[in-house]
N, C-alpha and C positions, 0 to 999 in steps of 0.2 A: 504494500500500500504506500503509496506515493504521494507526497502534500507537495503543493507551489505555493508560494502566495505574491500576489500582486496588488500594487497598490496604485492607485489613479487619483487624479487631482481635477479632474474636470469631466464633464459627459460626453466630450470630444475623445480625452484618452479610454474612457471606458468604451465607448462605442468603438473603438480604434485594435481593443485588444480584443474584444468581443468577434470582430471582424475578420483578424487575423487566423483564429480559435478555429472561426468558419470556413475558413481557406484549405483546415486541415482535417475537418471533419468527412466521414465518410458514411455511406449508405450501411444504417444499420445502429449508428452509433446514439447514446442517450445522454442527454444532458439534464440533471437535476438543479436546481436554482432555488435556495433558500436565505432570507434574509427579511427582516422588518417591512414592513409597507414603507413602499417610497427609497427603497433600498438603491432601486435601478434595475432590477429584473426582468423588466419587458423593453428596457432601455435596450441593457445589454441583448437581449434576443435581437433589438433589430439589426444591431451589429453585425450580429450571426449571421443572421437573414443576409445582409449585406454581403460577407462572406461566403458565401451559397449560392449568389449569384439572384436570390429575391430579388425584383424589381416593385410589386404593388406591397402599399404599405404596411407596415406590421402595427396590429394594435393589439389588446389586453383583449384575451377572451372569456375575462373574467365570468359573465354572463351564459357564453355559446359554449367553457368548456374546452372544446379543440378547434382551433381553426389550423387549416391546410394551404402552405403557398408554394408554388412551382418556383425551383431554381436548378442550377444546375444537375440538385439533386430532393426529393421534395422537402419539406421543414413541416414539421406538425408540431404545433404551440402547445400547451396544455396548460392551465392556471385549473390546478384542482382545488383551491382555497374552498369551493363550493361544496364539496364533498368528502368536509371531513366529517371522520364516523359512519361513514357508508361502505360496508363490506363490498357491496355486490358488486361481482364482474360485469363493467361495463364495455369491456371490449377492449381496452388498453391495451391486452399482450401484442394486440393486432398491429401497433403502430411500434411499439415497445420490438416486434423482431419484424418490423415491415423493412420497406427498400429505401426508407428517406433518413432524416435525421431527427430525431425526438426531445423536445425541451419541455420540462414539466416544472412550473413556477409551484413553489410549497409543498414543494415532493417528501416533505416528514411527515405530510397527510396522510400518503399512500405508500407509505412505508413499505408495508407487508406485500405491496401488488407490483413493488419495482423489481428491475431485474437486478440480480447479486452485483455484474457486473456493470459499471456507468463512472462516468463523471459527472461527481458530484460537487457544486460550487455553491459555498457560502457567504453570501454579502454583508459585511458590515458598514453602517455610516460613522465616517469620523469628520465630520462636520456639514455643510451646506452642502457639496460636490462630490467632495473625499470619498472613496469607496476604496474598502480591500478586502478581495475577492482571495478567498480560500481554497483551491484546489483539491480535489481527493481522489487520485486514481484507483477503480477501486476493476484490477482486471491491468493483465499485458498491455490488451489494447490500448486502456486510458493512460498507462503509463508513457506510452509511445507518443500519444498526443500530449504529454505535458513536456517531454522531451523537446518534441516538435517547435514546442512553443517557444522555450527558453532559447531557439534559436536566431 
């Protein structure tokens, strides 16, 4: 298990490293995003998106759940904030080993329904901007992408 940690001082560098992350992500891989409201979580996804090659815009699907954007390779959103304490299988594993890449905002919700392995990123605020983003590679795979990263 593998920790990084990074720190940003504006929404420009977070969107920047967010972006990078997406450049090296691949069909299959899962991203977890945990951190306070207002942390930058849907920030940093558009980053990703960006990275992915997304072109239409990325918003919170707090509301819908999942939303689904075409890029290079597909991006499925998830903010499951809505459904904590809901056991039921709602279909997740499907996007979870589908052919895109998977970002699950408050993924301590769905603890028990995540896969073993993913990258896991924790947000902290350390003032108005300030964000430092915790890495967890948890799997070869993830480790390989935090590797990636530090490059």
């Amino acid at each position: 298990m593998t920790k990084q940690r990074f720190k940003t001082n504006t929404v420009a560098e977070t969107l920047s490293l967010a972006e990078k992350l997406g450049t090296l992500l691949q069909a299959g891989d899962v991203l977890t995003l945990d951190g306070d409201l207002g942390a930058g979580k849907t920030h940093f996804t558009k980053g990703l998106a960006a990275g992915l090659g997304v072109t239409k815009m990325v918003t919170s699907p707090t509301f819908t759940i999942i939303k689904e954007y075409d890029g290079r390779i597909p991006l499925y959103h998830m903010d499951v904030y809505r459904l904590e304490g809901q056991e039921d299988d709602l279909g997740l594993s499907d996007y979870f080993y589908g052919d895109g890449v998977t970002v699950v905002e408050w993924a301590h919700l769905i603890e028990e329904q995540l896969p073993k392995e993913r990258l896991a990123c924790t947000m902290t605020t350390e003032g108005e901007t300030v964000r430092l983003l915790t890495f967890q590679a948890l799997g070869r795979r993830y480790e390989k992408r935090l590797e990636e990263m530090e490059r």
